[in-house]
C-alpha positions as CSV (number, residue, x, y, z in Angstrom):
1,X,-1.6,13.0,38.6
2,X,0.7,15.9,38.5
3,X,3.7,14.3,36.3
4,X,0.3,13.6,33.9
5,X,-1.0,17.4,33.8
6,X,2.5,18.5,33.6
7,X,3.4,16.5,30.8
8,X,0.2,17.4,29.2
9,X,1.1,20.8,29.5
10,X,4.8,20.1,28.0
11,X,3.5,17.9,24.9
12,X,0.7,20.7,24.0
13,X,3.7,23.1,23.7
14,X,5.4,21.1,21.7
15,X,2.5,20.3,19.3
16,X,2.1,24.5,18.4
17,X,3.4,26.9,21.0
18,X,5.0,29.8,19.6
19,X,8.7,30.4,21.7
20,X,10.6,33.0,22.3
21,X,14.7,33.2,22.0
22,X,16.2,31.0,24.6
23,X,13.2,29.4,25.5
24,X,12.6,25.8,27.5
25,X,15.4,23.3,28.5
26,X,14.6,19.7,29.9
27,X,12.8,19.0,32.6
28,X,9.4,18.6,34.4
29,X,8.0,22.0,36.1
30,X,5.5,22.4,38.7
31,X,1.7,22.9,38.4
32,X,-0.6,25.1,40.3
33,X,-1.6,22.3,42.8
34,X,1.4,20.8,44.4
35,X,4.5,23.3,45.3
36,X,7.8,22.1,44.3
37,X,9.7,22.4,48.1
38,X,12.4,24.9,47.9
39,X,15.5,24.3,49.4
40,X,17.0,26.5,51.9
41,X,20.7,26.7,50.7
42,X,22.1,23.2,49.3
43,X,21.1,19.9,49.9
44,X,24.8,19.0,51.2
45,X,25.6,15.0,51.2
46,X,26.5,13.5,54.5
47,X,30.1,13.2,55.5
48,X,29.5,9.5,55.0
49,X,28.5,10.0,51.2
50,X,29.9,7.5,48.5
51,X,32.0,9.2,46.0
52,X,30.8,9.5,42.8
53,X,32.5,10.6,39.1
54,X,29.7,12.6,37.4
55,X,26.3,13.3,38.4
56,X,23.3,14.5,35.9
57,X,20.5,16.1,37.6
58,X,16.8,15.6,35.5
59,X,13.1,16.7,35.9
60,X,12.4,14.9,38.8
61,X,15.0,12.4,39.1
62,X,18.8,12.1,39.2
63,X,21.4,9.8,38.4
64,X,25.5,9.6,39.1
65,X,28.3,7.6,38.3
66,X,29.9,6.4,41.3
67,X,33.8,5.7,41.0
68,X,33.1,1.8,41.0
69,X,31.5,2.4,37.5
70,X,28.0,1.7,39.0
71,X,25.4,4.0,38.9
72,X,22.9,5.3,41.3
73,X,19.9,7.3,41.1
74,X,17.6,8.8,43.0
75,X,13.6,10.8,42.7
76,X,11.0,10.1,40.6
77,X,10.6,7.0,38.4
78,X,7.5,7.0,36.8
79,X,8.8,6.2,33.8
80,X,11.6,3.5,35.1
81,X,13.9,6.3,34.0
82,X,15.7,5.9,37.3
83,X,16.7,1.7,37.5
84,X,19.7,1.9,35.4
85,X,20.8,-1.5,33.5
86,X,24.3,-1.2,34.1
87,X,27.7,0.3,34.3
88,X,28.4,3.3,32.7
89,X,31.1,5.7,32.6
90,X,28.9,8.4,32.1
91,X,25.2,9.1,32.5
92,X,22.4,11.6,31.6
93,X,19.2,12.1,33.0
94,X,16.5,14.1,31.5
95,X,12.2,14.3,31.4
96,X,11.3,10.6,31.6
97,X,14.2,8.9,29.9
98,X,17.8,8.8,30.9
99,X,21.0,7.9,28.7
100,X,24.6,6.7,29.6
101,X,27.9,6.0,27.8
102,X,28.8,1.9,28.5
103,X,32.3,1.1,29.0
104,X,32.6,-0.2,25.6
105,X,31.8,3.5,24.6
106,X,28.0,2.7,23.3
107,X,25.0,4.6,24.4
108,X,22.3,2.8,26.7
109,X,19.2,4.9,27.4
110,X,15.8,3.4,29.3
111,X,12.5,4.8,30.4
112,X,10.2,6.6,28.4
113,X,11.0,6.3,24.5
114,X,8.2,8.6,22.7
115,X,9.7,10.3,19.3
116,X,12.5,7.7,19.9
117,X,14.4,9.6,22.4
118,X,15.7,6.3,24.2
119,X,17.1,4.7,21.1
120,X,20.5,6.0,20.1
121,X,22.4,5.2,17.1
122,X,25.2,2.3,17.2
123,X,28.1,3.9,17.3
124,X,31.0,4.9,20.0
125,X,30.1,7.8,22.2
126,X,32.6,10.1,24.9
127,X,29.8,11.9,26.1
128,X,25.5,11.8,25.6
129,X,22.9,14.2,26.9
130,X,19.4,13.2,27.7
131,X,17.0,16.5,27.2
132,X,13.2,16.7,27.5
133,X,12.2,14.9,24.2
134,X,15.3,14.4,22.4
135,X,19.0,13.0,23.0
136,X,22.6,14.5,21.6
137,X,25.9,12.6,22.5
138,X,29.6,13.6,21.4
139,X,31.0,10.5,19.0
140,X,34.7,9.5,19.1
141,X,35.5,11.6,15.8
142,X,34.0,14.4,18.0
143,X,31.0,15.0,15.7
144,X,27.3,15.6,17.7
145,X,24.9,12.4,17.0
146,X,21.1,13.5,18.4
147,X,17.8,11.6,18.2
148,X,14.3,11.9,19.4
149,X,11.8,15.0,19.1
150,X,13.0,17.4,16.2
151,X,10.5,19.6,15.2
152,X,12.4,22.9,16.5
153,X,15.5,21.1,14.6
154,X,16.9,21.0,18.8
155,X,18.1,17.6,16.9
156,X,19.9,18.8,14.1
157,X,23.5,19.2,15.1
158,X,26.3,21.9,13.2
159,X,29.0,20.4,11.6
160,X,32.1,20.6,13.6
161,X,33.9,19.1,16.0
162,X,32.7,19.3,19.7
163,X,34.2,18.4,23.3
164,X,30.7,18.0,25.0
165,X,27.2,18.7,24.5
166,X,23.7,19.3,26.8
167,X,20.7,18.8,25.5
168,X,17.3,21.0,26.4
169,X,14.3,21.1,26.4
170,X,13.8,22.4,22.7
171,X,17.3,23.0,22.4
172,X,20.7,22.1,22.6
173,X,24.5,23.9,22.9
174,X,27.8,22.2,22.7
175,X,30.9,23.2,23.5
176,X,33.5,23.6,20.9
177,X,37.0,22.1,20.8
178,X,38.0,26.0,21.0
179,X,35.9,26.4,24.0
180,X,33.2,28.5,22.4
181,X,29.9,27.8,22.7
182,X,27.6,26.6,19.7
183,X,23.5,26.0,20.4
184,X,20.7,25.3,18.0
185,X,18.7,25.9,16.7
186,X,18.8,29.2,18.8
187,X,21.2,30.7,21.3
188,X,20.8,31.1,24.6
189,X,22.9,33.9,27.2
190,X,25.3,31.9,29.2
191,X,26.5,32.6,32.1
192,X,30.0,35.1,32.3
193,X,33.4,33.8,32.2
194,X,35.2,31.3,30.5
195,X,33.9,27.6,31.3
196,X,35.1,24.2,30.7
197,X,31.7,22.8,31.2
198,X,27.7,24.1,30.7
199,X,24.9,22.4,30.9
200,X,21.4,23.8,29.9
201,X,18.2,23.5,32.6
202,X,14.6,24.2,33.4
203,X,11.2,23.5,32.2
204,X,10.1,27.0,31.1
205,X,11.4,30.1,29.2
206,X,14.2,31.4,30.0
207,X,15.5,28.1,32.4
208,X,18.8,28.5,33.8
209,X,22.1,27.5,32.5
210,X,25.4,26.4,34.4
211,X,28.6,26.0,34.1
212,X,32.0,24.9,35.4
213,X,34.5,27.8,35.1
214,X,38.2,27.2,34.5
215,X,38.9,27.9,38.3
216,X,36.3,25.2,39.6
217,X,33.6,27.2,40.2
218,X,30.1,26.9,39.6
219,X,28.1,30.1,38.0
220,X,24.4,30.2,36.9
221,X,22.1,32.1,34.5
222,X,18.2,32.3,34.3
223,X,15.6,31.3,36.3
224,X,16.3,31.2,40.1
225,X,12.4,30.7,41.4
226,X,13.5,27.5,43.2
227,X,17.5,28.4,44.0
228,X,18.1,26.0,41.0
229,X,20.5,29.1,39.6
230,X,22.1,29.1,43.2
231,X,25.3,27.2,43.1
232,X,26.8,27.3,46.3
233,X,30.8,27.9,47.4
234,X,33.3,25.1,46.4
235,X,35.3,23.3,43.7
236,X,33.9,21.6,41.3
237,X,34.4,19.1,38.4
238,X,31.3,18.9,36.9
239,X,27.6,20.4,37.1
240,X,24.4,19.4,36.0
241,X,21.4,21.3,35.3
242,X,18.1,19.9,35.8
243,X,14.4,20.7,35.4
244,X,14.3,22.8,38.6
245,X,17.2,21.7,40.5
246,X,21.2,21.4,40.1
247,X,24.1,19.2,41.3
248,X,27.4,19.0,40.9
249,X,30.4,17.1,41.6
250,X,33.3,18.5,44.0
251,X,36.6,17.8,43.9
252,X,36.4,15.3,46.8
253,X,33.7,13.2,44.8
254,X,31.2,14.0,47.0
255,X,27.5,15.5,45.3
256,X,25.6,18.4,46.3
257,X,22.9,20.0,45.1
258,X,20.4,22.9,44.8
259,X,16.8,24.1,43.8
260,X,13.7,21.8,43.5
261,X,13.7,18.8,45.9
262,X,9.8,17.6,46.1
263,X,10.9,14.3,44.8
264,X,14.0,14.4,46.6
265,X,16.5,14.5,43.1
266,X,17.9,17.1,45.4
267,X,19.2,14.6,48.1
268,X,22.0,12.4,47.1
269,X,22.3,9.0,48.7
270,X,24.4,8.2,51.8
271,X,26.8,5.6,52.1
272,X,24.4,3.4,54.1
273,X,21.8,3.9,51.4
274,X,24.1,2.3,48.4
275,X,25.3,-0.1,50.7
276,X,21.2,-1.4,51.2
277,X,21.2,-1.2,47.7
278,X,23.9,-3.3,46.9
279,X,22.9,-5.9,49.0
280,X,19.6,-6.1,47.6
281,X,19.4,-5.4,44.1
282,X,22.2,-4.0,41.5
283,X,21.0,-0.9,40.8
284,X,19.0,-0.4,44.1
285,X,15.7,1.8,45.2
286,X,15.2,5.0,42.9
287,X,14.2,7.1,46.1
288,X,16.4,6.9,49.3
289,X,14.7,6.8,52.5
């Protein structure tokens, strides 16, 4: 009942509301009848945890690639956005859909496909970001492909060559092969300092927004209500951005992550966990026990 009101909510915004600069990035938020749970610091893996490659936090779910090319995920899956097909090299979660790169450098995206978010182009891919109603990915020639919702134009693309991209909720930024930062169809404030990474999160205006900074740490931007602009100490590699929670990859493979945990995208898997998985179905249980 609450994914229903909140997407209500979400898909009555889309259909007129008037929004401010900087407004909205993917995700689903809370309503007034169920608290999200707030973490208390990070949700740190156990020292047992698999190792993973890339991790992309959504709404209420979140997915990683582990370093055997499978991928995991983890929360919600109302949608079956979070029983993944297949190997992937990279992989995006957003509101009820998620995307990921195949090894053969095409785009595969399941769970909810409303304005045609979960079918991409044909076409070779580096990179793809799954937002709230729409999709963006990087192509090989380093020009921005996106599908899905457009009515803000969040998935109408610049010309120009881009590195990687992260699509919101209403919009998207990219960044450019000379490391600045491009968004559409408005800009948002990102974090200070100079970044190798960003990716754009939250439900509601203003979200938050993190990044990877050239000395492997984490800094956020924007909204904070549930620690989801919190990154904690360490190295990283890469950081996602989700509807009201974050994770990112540290250097030693391992996953952790901050913010919103009510469906537990906030608590990656243990070894023991993937392991169960494995032995009972290829892509496993979307919410470890």
């Amino acid at each position: 009942m609450k994914r229903l009101v909140i997407a209500a909510i979400l898909l009555a915004a889309l259909a007129g509301a008037v929004l401010p600069a900087g407004a909205a990035c993917d995700g689903e938020g809370p309503d007034a009848d169920v608290a999200p749970t707030k973490l208390i610091g990070a949700a740190s893996p156990s020292p047992t945890a698999p190792t993973f490659t890339q991790v992309s936090a959504g709404s209420f779910h979140t997915c990683g690639v582990k370093t055997d090319g499978t991928v995991a995920c983890w929360g919600d899956n109302d949608g079956g956005q979070a029983t993944p097909p297949g190997s992937f090299t990279q992989v995006s979660a957003g509101f009820l859909h998620t995307c990921g790169v195949k090894t053969d450098g095409t785009v595969a995206c399941w769970g909810w496909n409303d304005d045609g978010r979960a079918t991409p182009p044909a076409g070779s891919f580096t990179q793809v970001s799954a937002g709230s109603f729409h999709t963006c990915g990087v192509k090989t020639d380093g020009t921005v492909a996106c599908w899905g919702d457009n009515k803000y134009e969040q998935a109408t693309p610049p010309a120009g060559s881009f590195t990687q991209v992260s699509a919101g909720g209403l919009h998207t930024c990219g960044v450019k092969t000379d490391g600045s930062l491009a968004c559409w169809p408005w800009q948002v404030t990102p974090p200070a300092g100079s970044f190798t990474q960003v990716s754009l999160g939250g439900d509601n205006s203003p979200g938050h927004t993190c990044g990877v900074k050239t000395d492997g740490t984490v800094a956020c931007s924007g909204d904070n209500e549930y620690g989801q602009a919190t990154p904690p100490a360490g190295s990283f590699t890469q950081v996602s951005a989700g509807g009201f929670h974050t994770c990112g990859v540290k250097t030693d493979g391992t996953v952790v992550c901050w913010g919103d945990n009510e469906d537990g995208q906030a608590t990656p898997p243990t070894a023991s966990q993937t392991a169960a998985w494995s032995a009972t179905s290829p892509t496993g249980p979307t919410s470890p026990t």
